[in-house]
N, C-alpha and C positions, 0 to 999 in steps of 0.2 A: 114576468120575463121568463120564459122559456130556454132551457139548457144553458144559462150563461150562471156564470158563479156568483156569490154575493159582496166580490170583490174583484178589482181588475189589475193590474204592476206594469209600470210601465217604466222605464231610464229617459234621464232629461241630463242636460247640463248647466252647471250653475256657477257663478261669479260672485263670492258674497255671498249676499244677500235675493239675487237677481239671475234671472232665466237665461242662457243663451235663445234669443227670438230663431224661430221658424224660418221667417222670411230676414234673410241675409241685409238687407235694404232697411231694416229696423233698430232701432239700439236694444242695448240689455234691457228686460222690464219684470215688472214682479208682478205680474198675471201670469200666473202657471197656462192657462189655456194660448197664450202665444210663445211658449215655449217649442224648443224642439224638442221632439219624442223620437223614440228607438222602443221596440219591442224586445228587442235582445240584447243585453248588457255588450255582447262583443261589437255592436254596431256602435255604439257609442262610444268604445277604447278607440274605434277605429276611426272616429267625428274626430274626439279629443287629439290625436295624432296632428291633426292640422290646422290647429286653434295653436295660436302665439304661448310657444314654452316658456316666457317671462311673465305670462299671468296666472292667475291663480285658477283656475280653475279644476270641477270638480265634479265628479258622476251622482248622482242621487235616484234612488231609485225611489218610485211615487206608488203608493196602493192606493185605490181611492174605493168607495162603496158607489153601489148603486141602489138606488133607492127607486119604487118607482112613485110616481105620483097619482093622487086618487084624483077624477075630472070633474 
């Protein structure tokens, strides 16, 4: 993989144990891949702003690797 780092950062938001979903139309789930993601922690203060202030929710910031794979 060319010019990309050996790692990537990304912000989600979390309930729990569990993801706030992507698509609004889903409930919480704990597959990080249908999460919603933010590339910049201030975009996600600013999601969190308008998610119900009597639950618990919570910022988490995600690294993950990449790895590639041999064919």
């Amino acid at each position: 993989m060319a010019n990309i780092k050996d790692y990537q950062v990304f912000f989600t938001v979390m309930e729990g144990d569990k993801f706030v979903p992507s698509n609004i139309c889903c409930d919480m789930t704990s597959r990080i891949t249908g999460a919603v993601r933010f590339d910049y922690l201030d975009d996600a203060k600013d999601f969190c702003k308008n998610l119900n202030s009597e639950r618990d929710f919570k910022i988490v910031r995600v690294k993950y690797e990449l790895n590639e794979i041999e064919k």
